[in-house]
C-alpha angles and dihedrals in degrees: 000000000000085000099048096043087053093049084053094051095045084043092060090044095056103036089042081240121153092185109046084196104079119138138189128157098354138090129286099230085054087056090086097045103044091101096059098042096045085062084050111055082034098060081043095057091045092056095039090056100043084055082050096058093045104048092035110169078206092055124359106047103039079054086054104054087043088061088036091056091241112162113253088248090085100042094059084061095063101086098032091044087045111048098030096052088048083058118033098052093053099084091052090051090042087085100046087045096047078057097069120065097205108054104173097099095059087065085047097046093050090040085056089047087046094055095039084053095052102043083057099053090053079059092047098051088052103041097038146056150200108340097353091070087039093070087037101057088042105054096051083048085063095046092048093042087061102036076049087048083051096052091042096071092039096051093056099044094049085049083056101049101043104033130060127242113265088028091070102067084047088049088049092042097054090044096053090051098042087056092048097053088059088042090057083052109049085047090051089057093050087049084054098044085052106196101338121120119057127202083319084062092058101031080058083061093049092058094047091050084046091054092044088056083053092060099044092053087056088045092058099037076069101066123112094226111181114224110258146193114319103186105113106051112121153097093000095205096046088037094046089053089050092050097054091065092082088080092066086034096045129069113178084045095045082057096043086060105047094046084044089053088050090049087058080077084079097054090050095056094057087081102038086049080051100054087047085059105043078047089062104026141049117297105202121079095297082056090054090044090052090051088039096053089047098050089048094046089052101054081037095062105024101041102067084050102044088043091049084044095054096052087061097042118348086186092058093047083054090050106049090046102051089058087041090062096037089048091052098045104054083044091068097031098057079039096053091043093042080070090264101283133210097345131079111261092225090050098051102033095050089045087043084057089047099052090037078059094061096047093053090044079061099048090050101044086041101055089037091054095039092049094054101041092052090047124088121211094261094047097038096094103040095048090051095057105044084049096051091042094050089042086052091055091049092051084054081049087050108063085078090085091068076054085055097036083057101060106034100016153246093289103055085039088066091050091038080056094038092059089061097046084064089047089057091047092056092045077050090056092057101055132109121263105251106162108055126021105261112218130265117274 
């Protein structure tokens, strides 16, 4: 009872709630334990996220390869290999996941795959090289990337399920801060520490993030999950094509999904904002700190507003990142092209990753938050995992743009990017309001 009364004062504090029993769109017998399983959820996505930071397919492996001597070839499969094989199994494990009332075990499992993966690659980095630790490298990103895909579904359904509407983009929010925060951290050591490290320096990282999986597994096995709704499970590859027919039945989701694919364009300029960078700033471990410190102040500033934001109007917050994204990104592009006047390259490229950070933090707090709130209990799993599905067949798509980048180069490609980034933000402007009432016309 003294655990759980303190849970419900911190909870009011940190929701601006004077009541810690406020319920909307879960069950009743979840209302009582909100409290508790909002801390919890909140303390596994810290540590999620934080994993997230230090073992970056954007940053820190491709760091890693590069130290290991692995050919460039396998470090342009990072970002493609990583985000596309989170995405495109989920449809096929939605079923097996709706068959099972409880669904909590499915994130712990992945979050235990995920740890055993990346201790394996910090092994791999120091026992292997060149291509070796390539494949290496590679072939545990696959496995994460799925076990990640697993916990993905799971994660979204249990939210939905054990916290109310208008408290999940707060819960997202704080997560995403309090990672940063460690994340700015962690960068500002490796500044300290300049070049030194190696692969060993990295491969360091790669443990940390490993332990951290490993918390956050014991974090969500806590939660006081209600049984919920069961119809659904079956066949997963008969169930999976079915389920891709509501985006021909469904409208508001159909729309959902195309502004979400433009939004990708966000996520594709992370990497292309990072080589400008390495172009213009150290290399070695104090680079990747840089990178690193920029990356952490970003979610540490911009996620608490953009959570709080998307509580009120998910679509809004959509919306005003997306142009923030496109704006920015023609900026530096015409800059970059115009031969990089007036300001220093290091100091612009390395503030233009760090505000490119705040607009993706946007994007991803905004369509999280949006995709569950327009979901119902019976619909959240399988929109989740169509979206997801049809978004990881876009990110394929999108390795087209290094293609691109290739032959016109990183600069246009970020304009090129930035144009559909505005395109995302006007799709964002034509969805429902799912979120608040909107008032009567």
């Amino acid at each position: 009872m003294r655990r759980a009364e303190l849970a419900g004062s911190l909870y009011d504090l940190v929701t601006g709630d004077e009541d810690a029993r406020v319920c909307r769109d879960i069950p009743d017998a979840a209302c009582n334990d909100q409290p508790v399983n909002f801390f919890l959820q909140l303390g596994a996505y810290v540590c999620n996220k934080i994993g997230d930071e230090l073992a970056s397919a954007k940053l820190v492996l491709p760091w890693l390869l590069a130290a290991a001597g692995a050919p460039a070839f396998f470090i342009g499969l990072l970002v493609p290999l990583r985000e596309s094989l989170v995405l495109l199994p989920q449809l096929f494990v939605a079923a097996a996941i709706r068959a099972r009332a409880v669904r909590k075990w499915f994130w712990v499992g992945g979050a235990v795959a995920q740890a055993l993966c990346v201790a394996a690659m910090a092994a791999a980095a120091l026992l292997l090289e060149g291509a070796a630790a390539g494949w290496a490298v590679v072939g545990l990103l696959a496995v994460f990337s799925l076990a990640r895909g697993v916990g993905s579904v799971a994660a979204k359904d249990v939210m939905g399920k054990t916290v109310s509407k208008t408290r999940r983009g707060t819960l997202t929010g704080y997560a995403t801060a309090a990672a940063g925060l460690v994340t700015v951290a962690v960068g500002a050591w490796l500044q300290w520490r300049g070049g030194a490290g190696g692969a060993a320096g990295a491969a360091g990282l790669l443990l940390l993030a490993a332990g951290l999986w490993l918390l956050a597994a014991a974090f969500f096995a806590g939660l006081r999950e209600a049984p919920g709704a069961t119809a659904g499970g079956g066949n997963a590859g008969r169930d999976a094509l079915r389920s891709l027919a509501i985006l021909r039945t469904d409208a508001p989701f159909r729309r959902f999904v195309i502004t979400r694919a433009l939004l990708v364009s966000t996520a594709l300029l992370v990497p292309f904002y990072a080589a400008l960078a390495r172009e213009a700033s150290d290399t070695g471990l104090g680079g990747l700190g840089a990178l690193l410190v920029a990356a952490g102040v970003a979610a540490t500033v911009s996620s608490g507003f953009w959570g709080r934001m998307a509580d009120r109007s998910s679509r809004d917050v959509l919306r005003l990142a997306a142009v923030f994204a496109g704006v920015l990104s023609l900026a530096v592009a015409g800059w970059h092209m115009a031969g990089a006047p007036i300001l220093p390259a290091g100091i612009v490229v390395v503030g233009a990753f760090f505000l490119i950070g705040i607009a993706h933090a946007g994007v991803r707090i905004g369509r999280k938050t949006y995709l569950v709130d327009m979901a119902t209990m019976e619909t959240r799993a399988t929109y989740v995992a169509v979206s997801n599905t049809a978004i990881g067949a876009v990110l394929l798509a999108g390795g087209v743009f290094g293609i691109v980048a290739g032959v016109i180069g990183i600069a246009p490609t970020i304009g090129l990017l930035g144009l559909v980034a505005l395109a995302g933000a006007a799709g964002a402007g034509r969805l429902d309001e799912v979120t608040r009432e909107e008032p009567a016309s």
